[in-house]
C-alpha positions in Angstrom: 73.2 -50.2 -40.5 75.7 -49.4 -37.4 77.2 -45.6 -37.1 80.4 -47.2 -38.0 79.7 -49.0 -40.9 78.1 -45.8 -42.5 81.4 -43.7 -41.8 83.4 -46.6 -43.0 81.5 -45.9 -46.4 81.5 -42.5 -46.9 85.3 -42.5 -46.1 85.7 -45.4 -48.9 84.3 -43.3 -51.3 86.0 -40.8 -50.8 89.2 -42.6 -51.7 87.3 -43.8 -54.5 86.4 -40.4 -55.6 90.6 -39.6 -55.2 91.7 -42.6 -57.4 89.2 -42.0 -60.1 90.8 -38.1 -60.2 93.8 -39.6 -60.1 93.0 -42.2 -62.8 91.6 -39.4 -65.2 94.9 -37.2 -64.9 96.7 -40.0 -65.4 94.5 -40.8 -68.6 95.3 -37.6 -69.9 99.2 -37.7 -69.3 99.1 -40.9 -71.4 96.7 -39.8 -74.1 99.5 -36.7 -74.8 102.2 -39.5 -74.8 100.3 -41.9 -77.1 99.7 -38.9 -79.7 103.2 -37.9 -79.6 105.1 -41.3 -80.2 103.0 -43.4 -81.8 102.0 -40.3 -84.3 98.2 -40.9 -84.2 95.9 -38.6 -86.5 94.2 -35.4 -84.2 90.9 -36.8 -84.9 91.7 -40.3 -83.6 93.1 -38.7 -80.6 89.8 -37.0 -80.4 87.6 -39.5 -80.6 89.8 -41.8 -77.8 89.9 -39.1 -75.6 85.6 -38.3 -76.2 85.2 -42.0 -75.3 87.3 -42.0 -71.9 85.6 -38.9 -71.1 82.3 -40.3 -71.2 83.2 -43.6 -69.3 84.3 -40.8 -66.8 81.6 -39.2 -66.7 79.2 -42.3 -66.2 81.4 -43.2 -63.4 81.1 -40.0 -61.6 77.5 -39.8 -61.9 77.3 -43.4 -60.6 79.8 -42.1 -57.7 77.3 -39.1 -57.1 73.9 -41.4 -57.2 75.8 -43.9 -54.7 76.9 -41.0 -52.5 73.5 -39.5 -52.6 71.7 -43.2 -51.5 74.5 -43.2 -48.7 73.4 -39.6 -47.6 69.6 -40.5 -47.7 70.2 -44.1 -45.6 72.4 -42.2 -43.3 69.3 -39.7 -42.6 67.3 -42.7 -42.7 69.3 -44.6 -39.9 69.8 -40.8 -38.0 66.0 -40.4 -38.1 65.5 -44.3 -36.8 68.0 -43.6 -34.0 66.2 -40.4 -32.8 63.2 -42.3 -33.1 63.9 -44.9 -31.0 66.0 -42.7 -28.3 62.2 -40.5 -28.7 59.9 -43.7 -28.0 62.3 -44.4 -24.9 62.2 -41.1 -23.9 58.3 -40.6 -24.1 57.8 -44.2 -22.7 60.1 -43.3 -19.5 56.9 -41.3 -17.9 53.1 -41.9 -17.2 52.8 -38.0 -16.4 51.0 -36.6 -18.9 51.8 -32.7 -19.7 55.8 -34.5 -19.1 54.9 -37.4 -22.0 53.2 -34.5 -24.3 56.1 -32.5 -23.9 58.3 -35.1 -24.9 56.2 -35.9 -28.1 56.3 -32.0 -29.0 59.8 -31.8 -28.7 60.4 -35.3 -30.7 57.8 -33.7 -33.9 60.2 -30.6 -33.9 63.3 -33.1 -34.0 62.2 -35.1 -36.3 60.7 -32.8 -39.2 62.2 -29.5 -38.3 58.8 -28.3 -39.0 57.9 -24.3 -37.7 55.3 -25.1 -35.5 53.9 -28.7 -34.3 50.5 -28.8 -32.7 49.0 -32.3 -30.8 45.2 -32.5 -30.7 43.4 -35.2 -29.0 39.8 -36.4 -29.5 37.7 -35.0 -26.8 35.5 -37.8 -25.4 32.4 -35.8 -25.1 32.2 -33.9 -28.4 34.6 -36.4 -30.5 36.4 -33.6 -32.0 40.1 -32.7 -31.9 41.4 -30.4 -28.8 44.6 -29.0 -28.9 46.5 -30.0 -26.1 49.8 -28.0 -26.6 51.4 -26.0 -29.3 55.3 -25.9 -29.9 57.6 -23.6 -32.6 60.7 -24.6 -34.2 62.6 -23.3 -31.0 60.6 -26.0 -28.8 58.7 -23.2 -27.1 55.1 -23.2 -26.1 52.6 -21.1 -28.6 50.0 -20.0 -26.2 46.8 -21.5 -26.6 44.5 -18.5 -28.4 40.6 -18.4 -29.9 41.5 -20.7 -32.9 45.0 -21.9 -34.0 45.9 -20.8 -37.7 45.8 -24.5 -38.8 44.1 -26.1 -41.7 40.9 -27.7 -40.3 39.9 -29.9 -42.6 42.9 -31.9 -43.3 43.2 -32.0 -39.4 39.1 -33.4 -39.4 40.4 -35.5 -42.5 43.0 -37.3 -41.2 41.1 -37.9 -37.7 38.1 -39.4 -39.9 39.8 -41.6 -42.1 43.4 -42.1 -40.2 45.3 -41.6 -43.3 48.2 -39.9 -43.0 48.6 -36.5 -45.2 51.6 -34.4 -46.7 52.3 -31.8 -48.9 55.0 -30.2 -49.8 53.2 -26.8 -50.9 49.5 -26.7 -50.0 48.9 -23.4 -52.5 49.6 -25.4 -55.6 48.3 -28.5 -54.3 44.5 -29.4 -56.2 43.5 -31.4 -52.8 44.1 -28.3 -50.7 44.0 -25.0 -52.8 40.6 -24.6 -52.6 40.4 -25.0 -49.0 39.9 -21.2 -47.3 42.2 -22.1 -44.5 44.9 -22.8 -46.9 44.6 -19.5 -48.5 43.7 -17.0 -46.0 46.4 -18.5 -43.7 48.9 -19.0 -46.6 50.2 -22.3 -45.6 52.7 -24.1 -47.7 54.4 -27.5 -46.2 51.8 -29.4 -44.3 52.2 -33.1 -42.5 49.6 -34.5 -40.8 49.3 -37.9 -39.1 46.8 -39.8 -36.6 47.4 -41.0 -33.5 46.4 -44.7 -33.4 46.0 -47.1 -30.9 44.8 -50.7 -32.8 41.6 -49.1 -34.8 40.8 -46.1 -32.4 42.1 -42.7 -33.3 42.3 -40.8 -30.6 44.3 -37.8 -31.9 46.2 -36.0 -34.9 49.9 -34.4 -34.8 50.0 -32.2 -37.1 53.2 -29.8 -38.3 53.2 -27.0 -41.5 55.8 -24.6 -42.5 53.9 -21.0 -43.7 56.6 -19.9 -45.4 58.9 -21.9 -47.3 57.8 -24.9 -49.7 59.1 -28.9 -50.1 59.7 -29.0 -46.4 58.1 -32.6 -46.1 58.7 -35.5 -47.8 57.1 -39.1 -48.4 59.8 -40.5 -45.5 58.9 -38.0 -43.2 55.5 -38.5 -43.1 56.1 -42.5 -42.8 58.3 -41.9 -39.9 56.1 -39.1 -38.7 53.7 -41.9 -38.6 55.2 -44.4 -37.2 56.8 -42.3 -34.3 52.8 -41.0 -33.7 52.6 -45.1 -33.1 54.4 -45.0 -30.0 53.2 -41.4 -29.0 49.7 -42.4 -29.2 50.3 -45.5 -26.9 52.5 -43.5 -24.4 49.7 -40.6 -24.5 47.0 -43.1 -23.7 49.1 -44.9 -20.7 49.3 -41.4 -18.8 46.0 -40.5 -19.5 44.9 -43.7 -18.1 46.8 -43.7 -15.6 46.1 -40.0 -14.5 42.7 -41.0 -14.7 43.6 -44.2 -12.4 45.5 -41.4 -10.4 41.8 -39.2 -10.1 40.1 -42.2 -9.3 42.7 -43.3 -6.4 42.6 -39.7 -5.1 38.4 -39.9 -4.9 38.3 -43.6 -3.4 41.1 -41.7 -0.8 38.9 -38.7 -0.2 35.7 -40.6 0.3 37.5 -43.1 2.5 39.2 -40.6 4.7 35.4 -39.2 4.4 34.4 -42.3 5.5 36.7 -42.8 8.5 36.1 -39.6 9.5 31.9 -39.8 9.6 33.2 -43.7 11.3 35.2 -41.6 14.1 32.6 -39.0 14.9 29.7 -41.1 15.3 28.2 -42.6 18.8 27.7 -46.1 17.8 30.8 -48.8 17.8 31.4 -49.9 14.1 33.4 -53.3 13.6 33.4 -54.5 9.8 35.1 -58.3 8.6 36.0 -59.1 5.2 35.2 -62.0 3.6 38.6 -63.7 5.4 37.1 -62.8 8.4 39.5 -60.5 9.8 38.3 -56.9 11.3 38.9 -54.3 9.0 36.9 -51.3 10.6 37.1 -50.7 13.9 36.0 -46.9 15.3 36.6 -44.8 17.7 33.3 -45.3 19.4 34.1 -49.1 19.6 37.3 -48.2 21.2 35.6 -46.4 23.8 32.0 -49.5 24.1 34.6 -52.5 24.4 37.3 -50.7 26.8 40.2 -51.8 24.1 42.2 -49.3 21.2 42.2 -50.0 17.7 45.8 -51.4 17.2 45.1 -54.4 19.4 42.1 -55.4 17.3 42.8 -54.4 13.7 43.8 -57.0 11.0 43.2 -59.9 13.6 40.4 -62.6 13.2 37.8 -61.6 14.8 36.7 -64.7 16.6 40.1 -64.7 18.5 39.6 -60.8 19.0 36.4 -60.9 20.2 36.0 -63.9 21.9 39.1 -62.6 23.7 37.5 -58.6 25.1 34.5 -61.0 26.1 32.2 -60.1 23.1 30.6 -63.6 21.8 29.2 -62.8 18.0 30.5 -66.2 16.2 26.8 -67.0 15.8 25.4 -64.2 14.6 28.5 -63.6 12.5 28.2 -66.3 10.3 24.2 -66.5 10.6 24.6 -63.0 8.7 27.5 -64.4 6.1 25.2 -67.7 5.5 21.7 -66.1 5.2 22.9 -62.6 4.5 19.8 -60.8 6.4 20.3 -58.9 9.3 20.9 -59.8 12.9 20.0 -57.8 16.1 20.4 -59.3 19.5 20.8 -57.8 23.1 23.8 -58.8 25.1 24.7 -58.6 29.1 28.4 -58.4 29.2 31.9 -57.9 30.9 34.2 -56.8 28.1 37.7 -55.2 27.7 38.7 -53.4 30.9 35.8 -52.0 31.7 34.4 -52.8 34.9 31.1 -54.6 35.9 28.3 -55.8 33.2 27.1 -53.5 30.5 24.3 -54.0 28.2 24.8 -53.8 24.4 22.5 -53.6 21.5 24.2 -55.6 18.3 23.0 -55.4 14.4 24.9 -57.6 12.0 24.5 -56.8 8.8 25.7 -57.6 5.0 28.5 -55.9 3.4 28.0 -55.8 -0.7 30.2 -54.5 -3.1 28.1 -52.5 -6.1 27.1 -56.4 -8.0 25.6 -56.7 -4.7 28.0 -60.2 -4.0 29.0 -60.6 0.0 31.9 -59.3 0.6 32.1 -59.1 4.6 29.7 -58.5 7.8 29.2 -54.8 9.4 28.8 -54.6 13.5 27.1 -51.6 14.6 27.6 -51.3 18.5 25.4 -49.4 20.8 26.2 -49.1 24.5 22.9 -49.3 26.6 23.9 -49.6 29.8 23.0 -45.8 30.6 20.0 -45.8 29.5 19.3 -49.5 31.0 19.9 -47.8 34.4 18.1 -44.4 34.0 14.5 -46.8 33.1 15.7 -48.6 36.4 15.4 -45.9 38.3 12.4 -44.1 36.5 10.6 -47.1 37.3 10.4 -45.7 41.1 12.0 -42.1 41.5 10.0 -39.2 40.0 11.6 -38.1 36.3 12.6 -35.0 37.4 14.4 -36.5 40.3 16.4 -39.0 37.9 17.8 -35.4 35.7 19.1 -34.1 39.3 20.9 -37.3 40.3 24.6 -36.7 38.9 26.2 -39.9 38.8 23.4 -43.0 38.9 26.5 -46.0 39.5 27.6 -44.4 42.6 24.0 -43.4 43.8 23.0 -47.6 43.2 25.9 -48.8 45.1 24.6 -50.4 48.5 25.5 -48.2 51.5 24.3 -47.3 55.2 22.0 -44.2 55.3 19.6 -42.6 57.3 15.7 -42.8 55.4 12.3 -42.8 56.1 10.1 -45.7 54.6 6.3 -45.7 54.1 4.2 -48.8 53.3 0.7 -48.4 52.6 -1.4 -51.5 51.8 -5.3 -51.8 50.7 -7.3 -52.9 53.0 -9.3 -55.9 52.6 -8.5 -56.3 48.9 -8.1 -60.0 49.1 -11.6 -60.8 50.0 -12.8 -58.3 48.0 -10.7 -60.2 44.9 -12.3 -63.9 45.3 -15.6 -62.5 43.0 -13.9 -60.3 40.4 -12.0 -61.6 37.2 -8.7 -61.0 36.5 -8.6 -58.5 34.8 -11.2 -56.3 36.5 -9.2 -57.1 39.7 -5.8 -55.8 38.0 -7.9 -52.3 36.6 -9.2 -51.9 40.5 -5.7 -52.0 42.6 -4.2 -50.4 39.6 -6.5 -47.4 39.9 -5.4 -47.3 44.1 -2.3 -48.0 43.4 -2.0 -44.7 41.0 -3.6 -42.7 43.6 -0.5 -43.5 46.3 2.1 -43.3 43.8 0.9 -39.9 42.6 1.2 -39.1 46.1 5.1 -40.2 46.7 5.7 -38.8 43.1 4.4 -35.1 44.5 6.9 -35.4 47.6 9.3 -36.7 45.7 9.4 -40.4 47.0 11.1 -43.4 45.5 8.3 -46.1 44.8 10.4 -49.3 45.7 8.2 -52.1 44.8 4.7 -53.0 44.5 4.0 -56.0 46.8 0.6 -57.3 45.9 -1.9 -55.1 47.1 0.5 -52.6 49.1 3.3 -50.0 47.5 6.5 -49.2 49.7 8.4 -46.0 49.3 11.5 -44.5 49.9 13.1 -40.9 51.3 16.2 -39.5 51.4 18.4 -42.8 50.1 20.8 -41.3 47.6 18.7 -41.5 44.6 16.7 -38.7 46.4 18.4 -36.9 49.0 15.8 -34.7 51.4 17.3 -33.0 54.5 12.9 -32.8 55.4 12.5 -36.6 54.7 10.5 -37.4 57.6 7.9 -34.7 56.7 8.0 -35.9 52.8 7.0 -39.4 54.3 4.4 -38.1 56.5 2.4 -35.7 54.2 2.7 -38.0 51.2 1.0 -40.1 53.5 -1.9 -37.7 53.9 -2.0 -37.2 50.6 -2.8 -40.5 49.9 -5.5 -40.7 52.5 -6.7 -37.3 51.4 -6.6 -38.5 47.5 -8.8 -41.3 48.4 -11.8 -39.3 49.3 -12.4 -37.8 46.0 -11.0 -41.1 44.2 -14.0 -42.8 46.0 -16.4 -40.2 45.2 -16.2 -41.6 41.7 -16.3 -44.9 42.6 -19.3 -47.1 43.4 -19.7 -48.0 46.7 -18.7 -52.0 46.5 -16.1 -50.7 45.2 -14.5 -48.7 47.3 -11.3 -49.8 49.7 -8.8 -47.7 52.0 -5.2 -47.7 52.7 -3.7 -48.8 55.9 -0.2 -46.8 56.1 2.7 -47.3 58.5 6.0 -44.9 58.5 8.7 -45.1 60.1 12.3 -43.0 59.8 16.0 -45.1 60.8 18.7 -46.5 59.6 19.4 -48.8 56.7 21.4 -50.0 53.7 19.8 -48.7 50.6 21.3 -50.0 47.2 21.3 -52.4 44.1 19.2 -55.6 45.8 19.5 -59.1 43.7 21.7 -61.0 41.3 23.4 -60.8 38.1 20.5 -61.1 36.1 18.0 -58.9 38.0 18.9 -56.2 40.5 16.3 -53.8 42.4 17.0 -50.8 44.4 15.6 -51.1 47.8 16.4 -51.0 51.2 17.2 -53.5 54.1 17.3 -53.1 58.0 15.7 -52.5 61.1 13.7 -49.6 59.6 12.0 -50.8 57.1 10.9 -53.5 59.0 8.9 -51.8 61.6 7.1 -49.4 58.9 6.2 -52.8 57.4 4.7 -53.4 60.9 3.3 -50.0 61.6 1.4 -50.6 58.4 0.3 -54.3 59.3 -1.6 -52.7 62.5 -3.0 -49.3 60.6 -6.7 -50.0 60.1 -8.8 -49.1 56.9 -7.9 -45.3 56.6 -5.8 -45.2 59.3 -1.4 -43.4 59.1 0.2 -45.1 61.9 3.4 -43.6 62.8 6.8 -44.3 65.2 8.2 -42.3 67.8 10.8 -41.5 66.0 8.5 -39.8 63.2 6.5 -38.1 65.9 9.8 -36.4 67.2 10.4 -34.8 64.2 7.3 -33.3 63.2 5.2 -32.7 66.6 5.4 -28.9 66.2 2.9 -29.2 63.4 1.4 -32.6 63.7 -1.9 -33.6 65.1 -1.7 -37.3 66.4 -3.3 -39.6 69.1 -1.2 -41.7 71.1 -1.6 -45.3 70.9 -1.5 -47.6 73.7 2.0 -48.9 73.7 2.2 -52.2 71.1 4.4 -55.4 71.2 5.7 -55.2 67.4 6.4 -58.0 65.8 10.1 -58.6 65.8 11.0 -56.7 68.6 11.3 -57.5 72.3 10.5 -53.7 74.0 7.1 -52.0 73.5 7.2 -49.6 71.0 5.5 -45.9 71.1 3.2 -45.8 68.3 0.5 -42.6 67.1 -1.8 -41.8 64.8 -1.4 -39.5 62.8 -4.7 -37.2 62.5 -3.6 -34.3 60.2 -2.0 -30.9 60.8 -3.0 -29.1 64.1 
């Protein structure tokens, strides 16, 4: 029934209440007449007036009982208005204290009640919590030890889900007996679970401790239906602060994530199950030569395949077998200059069903470490610590150096009657005899070259201002090693060095192509050492006259006759070197 059609009524009624005062005093005014010219008898007059004051008196009662029904379906439609203005209200917000504040507010409106309370079922211990407390004047009661409530219609109604109401608990045989009801005095009590389908998840409940009747049979209906709405509404924000929690941990433990993704060495790419890169780190930033924004969200065989980074295969062998891949590539990629060498492992992303749901790339950049075992493979270890920046030092350029080549004499008869393996154990064990020799000066071993070793000073790998000397005493040390290497030796079995050295000028650098390069050296200088050695007999150091120069104050040679090198069209001045004077 509309506002307006409720006023309409109670204003027609009231006419009607007018006319029938009207109607009676007019009654009256005729009655008088009637008895005075028509002569009636006192007691007829009597009895007709006792009769119309009975029908009066029906029809004012009827008037009252209609005006009352009117009152109680006004209430009724007030009470349905604030309830549905309530379940908009409470509906209007997923925060939770906001959406309990409305529904304490709404309990006060609705049954004028002294204090409300809203309890909820905690989850762990399935008992009802209060959540928050409000008075008649919508203020919070502060949250004490215990609540002066009755307990047991509370646990009651949140066992069975039946609503409960009475209208003075002290005289009521359900409650009376109950020791909360007494030593709290509590009179008007409502009480009504919050439902959601079959699941109670909580009780409001509202009492009056001093005055009696408070609550009615409608209250406790419309108590109960308005708890219908609250307990959906409750349950939406909790869910949805719960949803809230959950969002805020996934944040935290990606930001986590990201952050343990940034700090770490190795390149991490990950593609989801559309194939488009999702993940992509700082360290791959840095391996690849390209930033993130460029990369991120794309496919990633067009992103790739465009810095130079071929992984289709391994890609899909990983979405298709969905076992780990791990390859070694030589590549140009991204800006950075010349090839680098990466180590690649593909591997299976699962969600917590363990289904595919993408393909991780975990970068590592070896091209450091590929160069330092280049160069520990022929420059003492301590020398490859000292050497500041390896690319530059690898880069071919003229230099001044002394070169030593020291070959075993006579090892290639000596090989035609020994296996193959014996024969690799002999030269082996000479061969670590020379190079622990260069190591102790500080030489670079260049190569091995069948049965003879060639080593380097001064290039700048190892930079020695005393090269010539290095090359000349790790030359004596290898002829002096060889003494007490033969002294365990049996006799067939012993061989000597020949050893020519020589100091000049060369270029000294990476030596090869793009898929093996050597450090070495090339010229004039290493050639003739290669020749000094070729004439050095069994046990014998021949050096140049450009060695001799720079260490005669403490060398002891013999001049040589002078030699026709190979190579060269002017005799050369060669000597052999003795030892120290």
């Amino acid at each position: 029934m509309s506002e307006p059609t409720i006023t309409q009524i109670r204003t027609d009624l009231k006419q009607l209440r007018q006319l029938i005062e009207q109607l009676g005093g007019a009654v009256d005014q005729q009655q008088t007449m009637l008895t005075t010219q028509i002569g009636l008898s006192r007691q007829h007059a009597s009895q007709v007036n006792e009769q119309v004051v009975r029908l009066f008196t029906m029809l004012q009662r009827n008037l009252e009982s209609l005006e009352q029904r009117v009152k109680a379906q006004e209430k009724e439609h007030q009470q349905l208005r604030a309830l549905q203005e309530i379940g908009a209200a409470i509906n209007s917000s997923l925060d939770l204290q906001q959406v309990l504040s409305f529904v304490m507010d709404a309990i006060i409106t609705l049954t004028h009640a002294e204090r409300a309370l809203l309890l909820l079922i905690d989850e762990e211990t399935g008992q009802p919590e209060v959540q928050v407390a409000r008075n008649v004047d919508r203020e919070t009661i502060e949250k004490s030890a215990s609540f002066e409530i009755s307990r047991s219609i509370v646990r009651t109604v949140a066992e069975t889900g039946e609503p409960v109401v009475t209208m003075n608990a002290q005289a009521d045989p359900r409650f009376s007996a109950q020791e909360s009801i007494i030593s709290y005095n509590l009179r008007s009590i409502l009480c009504v679970p919050l439902k959601i389908k079959d699941t109670i998840t909580g009780v409001i409940y509202a009492d009056n401790r001093v005055a009696s009747g408070i609550f009615s049979d409608a209250d406790r209906d419309l108590l109960a239906a308005f708890a219908n709405q609250a307990a959906v509404a409750i349950e939406n924000a909790r869910l949805f602060r719960q949803i809230r929690d959950h969002l805020a941990e996934i944040t935290e433990m990606k930001e986590l994530m990201d952050n343990v993704f940034a700090s770490i060495a190795s390149g991490v790419i990950t593609i989801d199950e559309h194939d488009r890169i999702t993940l992509y780190n700082h360290a791959a930033e840095r391996i690849l030569g390209v930033p993130a924004d460029s990369v991120l969200h794309q496919v990633y065989r067009e992103a790739l395949n465009a810095l130079g980074l071929p992984v289709d295969t391994l890609v899909e062998r990983v979405k298709q077998n969905g076992d780990v891949q791990q390859t070694e590539l030589d590549v140009v990629v991204g800006k950075r200059p010349g090839v680098i060498t990466l180590n690649l492992t593909c591997s299976p992303l699962r969600d917590i069903q363990e289904r595919p749901f993408g393909v991780a790339m975990v970068l590592n950049d070896l091209s450091e470490k590929k160069r330092l075992e280049s160069v520990r493979r022929y420059l003492p270890p301590e020398l490859v610590d000292k050497v500041r920046d390896i690319d530059a030092a690898q880069r071919p350029q003229r230099r001044e150096i002394s070169v030593l080549f020291a070959d075993v004499r006579g090892f290639s008869t000596f090989s035609e009657h020994l296996d193959p393996e014996k024969l690799i154990q002999i030269i082996n064990g000479y061969f670590t005899e020379a190079v622990r020799a260069i190591s102790h000066y500080q030489g670079l071993t260049d190569k091995f070259m069948g049965d003879a070793v060639m080593a380097l000073f001064n290039t700048p790998l190892n930079p020695q201002e005393n090269h010539v000397e290095r090359a000349v005493r790790t030359a004596m040390m290898i002829q002096e090693g060889m003494a007490a290497y033969h002294a365990v030796l049996p006799e067939d079995r012993r061989l000597y060095f020949g050893i020519g050295v020589h100091t000049g000028e060369a270029v000294v650098g990476n030596v090869g192509s793009n898929l093996r390069k050597d450090y070495s050296a090339i010229g004039d200088a290493v050639n003739l050492a290669k020749r000094l050695q070729e004439l050095a007999k069994p046990g014998q150091i021949i050096i140049s006259d450009e060695v001799y120069a720079q260490i005669q104050s403490w060398a002891d040679v013999r001049p040589l006759p002078p030699t026709q090198v190979k190579g060269r069209q002017s005799l050369e001045q060669l000597y052999e070197l003795i030892g120290e004077k």
